[in-house]
N, C-alpha and C positions, 0 to 999 in steps of 0.2 A: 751885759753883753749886747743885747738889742736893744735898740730905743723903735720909737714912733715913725721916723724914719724907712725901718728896715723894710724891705718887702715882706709877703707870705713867701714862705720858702717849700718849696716841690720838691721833692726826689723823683724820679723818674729810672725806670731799672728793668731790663728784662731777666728772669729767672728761671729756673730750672724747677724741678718738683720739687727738690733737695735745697732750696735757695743759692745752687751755683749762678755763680755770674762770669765765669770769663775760666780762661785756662790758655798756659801759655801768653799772658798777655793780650788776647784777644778773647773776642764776643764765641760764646759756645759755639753758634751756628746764626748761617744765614736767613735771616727772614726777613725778605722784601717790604712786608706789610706792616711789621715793627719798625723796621727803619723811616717809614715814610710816615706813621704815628710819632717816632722818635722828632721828626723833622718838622712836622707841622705842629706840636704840643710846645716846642722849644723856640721856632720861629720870633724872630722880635723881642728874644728876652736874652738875663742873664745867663750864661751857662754856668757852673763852676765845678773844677774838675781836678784832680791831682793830676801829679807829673806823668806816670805813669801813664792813666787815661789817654792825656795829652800826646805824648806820642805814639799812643796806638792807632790816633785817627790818622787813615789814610794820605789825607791833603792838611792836614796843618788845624788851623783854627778854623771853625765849623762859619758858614757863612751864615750873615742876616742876624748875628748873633754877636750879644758882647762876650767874649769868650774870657775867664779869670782863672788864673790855674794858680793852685799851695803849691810850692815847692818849697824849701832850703836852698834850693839851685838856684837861688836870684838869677845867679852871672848866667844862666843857661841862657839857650835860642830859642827864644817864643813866640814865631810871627806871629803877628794880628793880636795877641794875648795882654792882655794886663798881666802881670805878677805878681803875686801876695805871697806871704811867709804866712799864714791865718785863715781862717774862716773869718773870726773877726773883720780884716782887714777886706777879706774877699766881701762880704755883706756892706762893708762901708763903703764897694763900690758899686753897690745895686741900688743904693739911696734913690726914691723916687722912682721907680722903676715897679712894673706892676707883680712880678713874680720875678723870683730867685730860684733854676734851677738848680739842683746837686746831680749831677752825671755818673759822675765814678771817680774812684774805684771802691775797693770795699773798704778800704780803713775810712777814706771821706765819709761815705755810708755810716761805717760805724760811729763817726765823732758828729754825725749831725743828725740820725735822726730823729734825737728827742728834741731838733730844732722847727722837723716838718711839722706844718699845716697840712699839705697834702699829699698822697701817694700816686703815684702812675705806674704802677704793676702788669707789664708783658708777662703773664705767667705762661712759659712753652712746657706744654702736656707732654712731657720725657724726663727722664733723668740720664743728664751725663756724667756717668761715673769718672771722667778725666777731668772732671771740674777743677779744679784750685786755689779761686779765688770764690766767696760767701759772700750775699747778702744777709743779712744778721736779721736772727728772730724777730718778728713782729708780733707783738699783741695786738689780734685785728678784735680783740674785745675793745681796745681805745678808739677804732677807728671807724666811722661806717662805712659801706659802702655805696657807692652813688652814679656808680655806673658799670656794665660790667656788658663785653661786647666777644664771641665768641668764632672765632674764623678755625675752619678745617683745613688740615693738611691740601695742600694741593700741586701742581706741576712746578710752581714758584716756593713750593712750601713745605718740607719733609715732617712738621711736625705740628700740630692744632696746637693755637696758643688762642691766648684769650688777655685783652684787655681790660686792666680793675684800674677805676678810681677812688679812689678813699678817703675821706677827710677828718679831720680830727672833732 
């Protein structure tokens, strides 16, 4: 599947107590200070993302970023995007490149990540019971942790979340 080529591959995911990730198509809730971790961790790389993800971002293909999204949809509209049918295919176009994120959604999630190197975990201190869409179990016994950064709810912020990195 990978060669020498391929980048270190990231997941990168903000979650819920419960491992929710999204509901309705969209992110649980708003947090300013995830999003701008989201922005700066991702900056200058690949992203890669399913269809789905893909159109739930606001403005299209995220800037400053090679944007690659899996569909079946080939024929579909994807500005700014490369296309792939693959992870495969999506990693053969990261060659060279210092990191390969994974974004979302959760099935991406699930079929990649016995392919991460490392974790970026938004864990937000709530549970929303309208979740719908899962991040899939992790055994953090495979993982260390190597960084771990803790912000309180505040006027910008309805819920204390905390930043983990983790590597394998």
């Amino acid at each position: 599947m990978m060669n020498y080529n391929t980048p270190p591959i990231a997941i990168i995911v903000a979650l819920d107590e419960q491992n929710g990730i999204g509901r309705d198509g969209e992110l649980l809730c708003h947090l300013p200070g995830d999003l701008e971790h989201f922005k700066e961790t991702t900056r200058g790389h690949c992203v890669i993302m399913g269809r789905r993800t893909y159109q739930s971002l606001p403005k299209g293909a995220l800037p400053n970023r090679t944007n690659i999204v899996i569909t079946s949809d080939t024929a579909g509209n994807y500005p700014g995007c490369i296309v792939v049918r693959s992870v495969d295919e999506a990693l053969a176009c990261c060659k060279g490149e210092e990191t390969a994120f994974i974004i979302g959604g959760g099935e991406l999630y699930r079929s990649t990540l016995h392919l991460a190197d490392k974790l970026y975990l938004t864990r937000i201190h709530h549970t929303f019971d309208d979740a719908d869409t899962f991040f899939p179990e992790v055994d953090l016994n495979e993982w260390e942790l190597v960084h771990r950064e803790t912000h309180k709810a505040d006027g910008k912020h309805m819920y204390d979340y905390s930043f983990l990195t983790y590597v394998k």
